[in-house]
NULUMKOL-513880 format. One record per residue (C-alpha): residue number from 0; residue in three letters; x, y, z. Coordinates in nm, 2 decimals, m for minus. Each point is the difference from the previous one (the first is absolute). Example, Ala and Ser with C-alpha at 12.3 -4.5 7.8 and 13.67 -1.06 7.14 Angstrom:
2
<pt><resi>0</resi><resn>ALA</resn><X>1.23</X><Y>m0.45</Y><Z>0.78</Z></pt>
<pt><resi>1</resi><resn>SER</resn><X>0.14</X><Y>0.34</Y><Z>m0.07</Z></pt>
END
This chain:
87
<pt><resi>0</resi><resn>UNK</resn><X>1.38</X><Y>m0.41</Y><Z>m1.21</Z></pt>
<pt><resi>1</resi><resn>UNK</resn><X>0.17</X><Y>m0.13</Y><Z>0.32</Z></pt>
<pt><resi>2</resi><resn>UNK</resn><X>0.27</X><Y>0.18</Y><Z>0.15</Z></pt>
<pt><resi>3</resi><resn>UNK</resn><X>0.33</X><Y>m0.20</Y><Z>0.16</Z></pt>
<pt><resi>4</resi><resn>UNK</resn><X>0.04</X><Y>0.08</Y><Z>0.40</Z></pt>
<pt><resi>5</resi><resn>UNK</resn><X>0.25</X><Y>m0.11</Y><Z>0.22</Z></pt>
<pt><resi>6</resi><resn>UNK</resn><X>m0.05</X><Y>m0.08</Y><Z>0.35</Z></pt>
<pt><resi>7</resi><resn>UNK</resn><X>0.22</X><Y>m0.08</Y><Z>0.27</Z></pt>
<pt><resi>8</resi><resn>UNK</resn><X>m0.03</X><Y>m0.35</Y><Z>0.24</Z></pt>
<pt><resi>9</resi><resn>UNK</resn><X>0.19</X><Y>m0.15</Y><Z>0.23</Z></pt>
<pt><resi>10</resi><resn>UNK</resn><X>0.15</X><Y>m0.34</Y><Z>m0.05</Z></pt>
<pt><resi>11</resi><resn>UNK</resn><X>m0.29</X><Y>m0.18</Y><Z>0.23</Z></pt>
<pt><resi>12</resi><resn>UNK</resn><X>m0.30</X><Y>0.21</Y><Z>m0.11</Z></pt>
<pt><resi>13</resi><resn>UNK</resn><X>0.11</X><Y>m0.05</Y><Z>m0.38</Z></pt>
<pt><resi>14</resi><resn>UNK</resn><X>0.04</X><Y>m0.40</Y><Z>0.03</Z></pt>
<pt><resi>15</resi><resn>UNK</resn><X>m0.33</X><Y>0.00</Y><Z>0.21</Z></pt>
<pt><resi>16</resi><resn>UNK</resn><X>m0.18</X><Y>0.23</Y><Z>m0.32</Z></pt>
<pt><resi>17</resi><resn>UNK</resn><X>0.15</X><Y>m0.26</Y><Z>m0.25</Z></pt>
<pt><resi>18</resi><resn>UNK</resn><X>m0.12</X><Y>m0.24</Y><Z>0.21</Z></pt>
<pt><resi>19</resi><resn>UNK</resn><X>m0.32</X><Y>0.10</Y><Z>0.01</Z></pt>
<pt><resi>20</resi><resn>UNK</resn><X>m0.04</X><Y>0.09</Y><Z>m0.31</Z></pt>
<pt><resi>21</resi><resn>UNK</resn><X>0.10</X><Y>m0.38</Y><Z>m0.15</Z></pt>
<pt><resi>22</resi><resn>UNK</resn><X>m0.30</X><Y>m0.13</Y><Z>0.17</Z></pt>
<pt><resi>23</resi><resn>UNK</resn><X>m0.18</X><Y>0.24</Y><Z>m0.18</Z></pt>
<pt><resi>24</resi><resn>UNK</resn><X>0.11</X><Y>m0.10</Y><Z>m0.33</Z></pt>
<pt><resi>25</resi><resn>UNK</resn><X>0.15</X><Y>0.36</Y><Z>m0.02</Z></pt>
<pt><resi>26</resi><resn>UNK</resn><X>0.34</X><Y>0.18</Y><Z>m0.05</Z></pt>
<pt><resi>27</resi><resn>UNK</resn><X>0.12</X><Y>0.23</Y><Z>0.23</Z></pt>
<pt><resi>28</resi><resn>UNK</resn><X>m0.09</X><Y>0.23</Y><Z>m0.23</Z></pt>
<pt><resi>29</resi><resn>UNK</resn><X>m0.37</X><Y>m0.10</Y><Z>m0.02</Z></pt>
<pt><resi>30</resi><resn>UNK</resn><X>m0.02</X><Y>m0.05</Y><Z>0.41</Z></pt>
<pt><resi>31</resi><resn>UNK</resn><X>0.12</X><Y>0.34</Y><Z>0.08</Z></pt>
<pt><resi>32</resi><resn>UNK</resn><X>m0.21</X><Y>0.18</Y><Z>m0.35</Z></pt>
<pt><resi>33</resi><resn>UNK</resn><X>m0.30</X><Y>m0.21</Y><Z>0.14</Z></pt>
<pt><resi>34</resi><resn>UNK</resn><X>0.02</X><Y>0.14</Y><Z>0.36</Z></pt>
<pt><resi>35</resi><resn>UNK</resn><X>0.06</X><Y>0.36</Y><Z>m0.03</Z></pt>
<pt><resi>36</resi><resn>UNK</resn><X>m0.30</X><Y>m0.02</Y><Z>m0.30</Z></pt>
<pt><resi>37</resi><resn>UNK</resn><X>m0.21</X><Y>m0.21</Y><Z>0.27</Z></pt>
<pt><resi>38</resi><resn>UNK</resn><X>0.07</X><Y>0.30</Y><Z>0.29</Z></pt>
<pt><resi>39</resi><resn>UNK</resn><X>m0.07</X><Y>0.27</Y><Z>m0.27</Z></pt>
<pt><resi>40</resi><resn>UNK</resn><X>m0.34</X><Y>m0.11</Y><Z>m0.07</Z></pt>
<pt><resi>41</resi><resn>UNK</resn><X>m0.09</X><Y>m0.10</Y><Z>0.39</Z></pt>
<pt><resi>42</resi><resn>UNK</resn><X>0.10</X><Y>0.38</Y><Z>0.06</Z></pt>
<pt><resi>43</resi><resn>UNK</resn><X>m0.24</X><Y>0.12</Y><Z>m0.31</Z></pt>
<pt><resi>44</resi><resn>UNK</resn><X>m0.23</X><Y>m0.25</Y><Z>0.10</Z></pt>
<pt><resi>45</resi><resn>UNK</resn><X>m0.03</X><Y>0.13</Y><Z>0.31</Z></pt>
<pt><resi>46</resi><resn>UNK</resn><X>m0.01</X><Y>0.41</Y><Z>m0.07</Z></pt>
<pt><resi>47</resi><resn>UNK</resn><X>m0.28</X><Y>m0.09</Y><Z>m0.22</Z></pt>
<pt><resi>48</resi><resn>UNK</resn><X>m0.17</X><Y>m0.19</Y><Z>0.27</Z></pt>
<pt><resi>49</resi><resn>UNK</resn><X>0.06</X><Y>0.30</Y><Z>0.21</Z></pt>
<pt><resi>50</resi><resn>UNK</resn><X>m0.15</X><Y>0.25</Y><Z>m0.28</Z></pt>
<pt><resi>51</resi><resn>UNK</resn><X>m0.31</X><Y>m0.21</Y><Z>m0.02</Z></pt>
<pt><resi>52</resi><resn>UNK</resn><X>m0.05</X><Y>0.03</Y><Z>0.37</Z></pt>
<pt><resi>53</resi><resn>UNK</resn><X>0.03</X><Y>0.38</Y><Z>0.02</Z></pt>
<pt><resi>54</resi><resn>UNK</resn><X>m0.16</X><Y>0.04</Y><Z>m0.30</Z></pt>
<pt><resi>55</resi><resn>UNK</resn><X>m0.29</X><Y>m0.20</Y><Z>0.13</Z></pt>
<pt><resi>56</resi><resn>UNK</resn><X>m0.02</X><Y>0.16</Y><Z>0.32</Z></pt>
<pt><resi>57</resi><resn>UNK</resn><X>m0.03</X><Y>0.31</Y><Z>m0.11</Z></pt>
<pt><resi>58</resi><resn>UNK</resn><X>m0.17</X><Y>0.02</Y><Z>m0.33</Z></pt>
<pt><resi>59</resi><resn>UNK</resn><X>m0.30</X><Y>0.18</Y><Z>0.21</Z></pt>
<pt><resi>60</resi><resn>UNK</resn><X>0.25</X><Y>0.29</Y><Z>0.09</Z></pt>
<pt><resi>61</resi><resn>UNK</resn><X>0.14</X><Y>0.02</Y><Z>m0.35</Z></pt>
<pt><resi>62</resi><resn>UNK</resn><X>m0.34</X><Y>0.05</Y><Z>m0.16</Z></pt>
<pt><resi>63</resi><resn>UNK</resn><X>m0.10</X><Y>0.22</Y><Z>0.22</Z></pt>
<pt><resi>64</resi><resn>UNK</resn><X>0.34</X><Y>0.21</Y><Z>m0.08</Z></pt>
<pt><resi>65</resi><resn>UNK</resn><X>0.03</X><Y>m0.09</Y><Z>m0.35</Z></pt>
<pt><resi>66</resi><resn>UNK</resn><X>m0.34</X><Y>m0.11</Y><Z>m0.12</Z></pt>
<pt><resi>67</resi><resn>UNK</resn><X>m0.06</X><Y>m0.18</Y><Z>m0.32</Z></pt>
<pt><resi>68</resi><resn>UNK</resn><X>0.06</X><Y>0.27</Y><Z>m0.23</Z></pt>
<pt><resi>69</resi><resn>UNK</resn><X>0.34</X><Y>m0.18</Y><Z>m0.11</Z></pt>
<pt><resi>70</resi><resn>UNK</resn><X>0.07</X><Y>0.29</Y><Z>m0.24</Z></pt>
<pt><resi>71</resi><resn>UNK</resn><X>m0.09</X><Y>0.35</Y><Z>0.18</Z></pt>
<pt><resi>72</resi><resn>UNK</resn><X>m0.06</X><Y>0.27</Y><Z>m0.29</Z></pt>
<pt><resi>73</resi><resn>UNK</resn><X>m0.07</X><Y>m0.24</Y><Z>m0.27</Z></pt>
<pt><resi>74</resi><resn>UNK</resn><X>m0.35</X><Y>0.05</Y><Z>m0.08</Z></pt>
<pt><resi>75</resi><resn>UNK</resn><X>m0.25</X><Y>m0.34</Y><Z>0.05</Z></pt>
<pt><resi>76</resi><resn>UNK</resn><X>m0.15</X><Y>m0.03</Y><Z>m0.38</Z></pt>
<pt><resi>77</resi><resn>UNK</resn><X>0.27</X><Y>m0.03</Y><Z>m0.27</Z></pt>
<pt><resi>78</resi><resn>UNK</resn><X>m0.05</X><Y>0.30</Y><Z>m0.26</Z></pt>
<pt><resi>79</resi><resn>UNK</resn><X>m0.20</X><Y>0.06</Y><Z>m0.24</Z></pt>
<pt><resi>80</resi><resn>UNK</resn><X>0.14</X><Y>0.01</Y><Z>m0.32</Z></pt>
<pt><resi>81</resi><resn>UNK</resn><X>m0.18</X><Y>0.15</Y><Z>m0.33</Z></pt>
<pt><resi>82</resi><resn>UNK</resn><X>m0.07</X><Y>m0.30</Y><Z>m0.25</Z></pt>
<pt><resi>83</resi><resn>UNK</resn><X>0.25</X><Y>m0.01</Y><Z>m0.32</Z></pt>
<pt><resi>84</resi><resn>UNK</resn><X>m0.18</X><Y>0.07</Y><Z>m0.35</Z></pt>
<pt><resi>85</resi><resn>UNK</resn><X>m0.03</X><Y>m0.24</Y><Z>m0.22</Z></pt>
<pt><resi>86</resi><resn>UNK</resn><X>0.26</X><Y>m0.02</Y><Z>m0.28</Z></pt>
END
């Protein structure tokens, strides 16, 4: 569900936002949802991007450290269970 905020904008910023957003075929509404949406996913986009990188360039220091045993204590073979009698 969407949520209403308000925002604040001068007289000559607000007529050039409405402006902009007619040739868009948007509201003001839209223009303004559409750009704060479009800077939130450049900013995720880009912290990803970043976590990739890392994660790439170390992935030899992290399996040294960590290994592959994902789940430390667990043992490798699943148990053994006893098989059920036959009813």
């Amino acid at each position: 569900m969407a949520k209403q905020t308000n925002i604040r904008l001068n007289e000559e910023i607000k007529a050039a936002a409405e402006d902009r957003a007619k040739r868009r075929g948007l509201s003001l509404q839209g223009y303004v949802a559409d750009l704060i949406e479009a800077d939130v996913n450049q900013s995720r986009a880009a912290f990803m991007a970043g976590a990739a990188s890392f994660l790439a360039a170390y992935t030899d220091v992290f399996d040294a450290e960590v290994g592959e045993d994902r789940y430390p204590g667990l043992p490798d073979q699943p148990a053994k269970t006893a098989p059920r009698d036959a009813a």
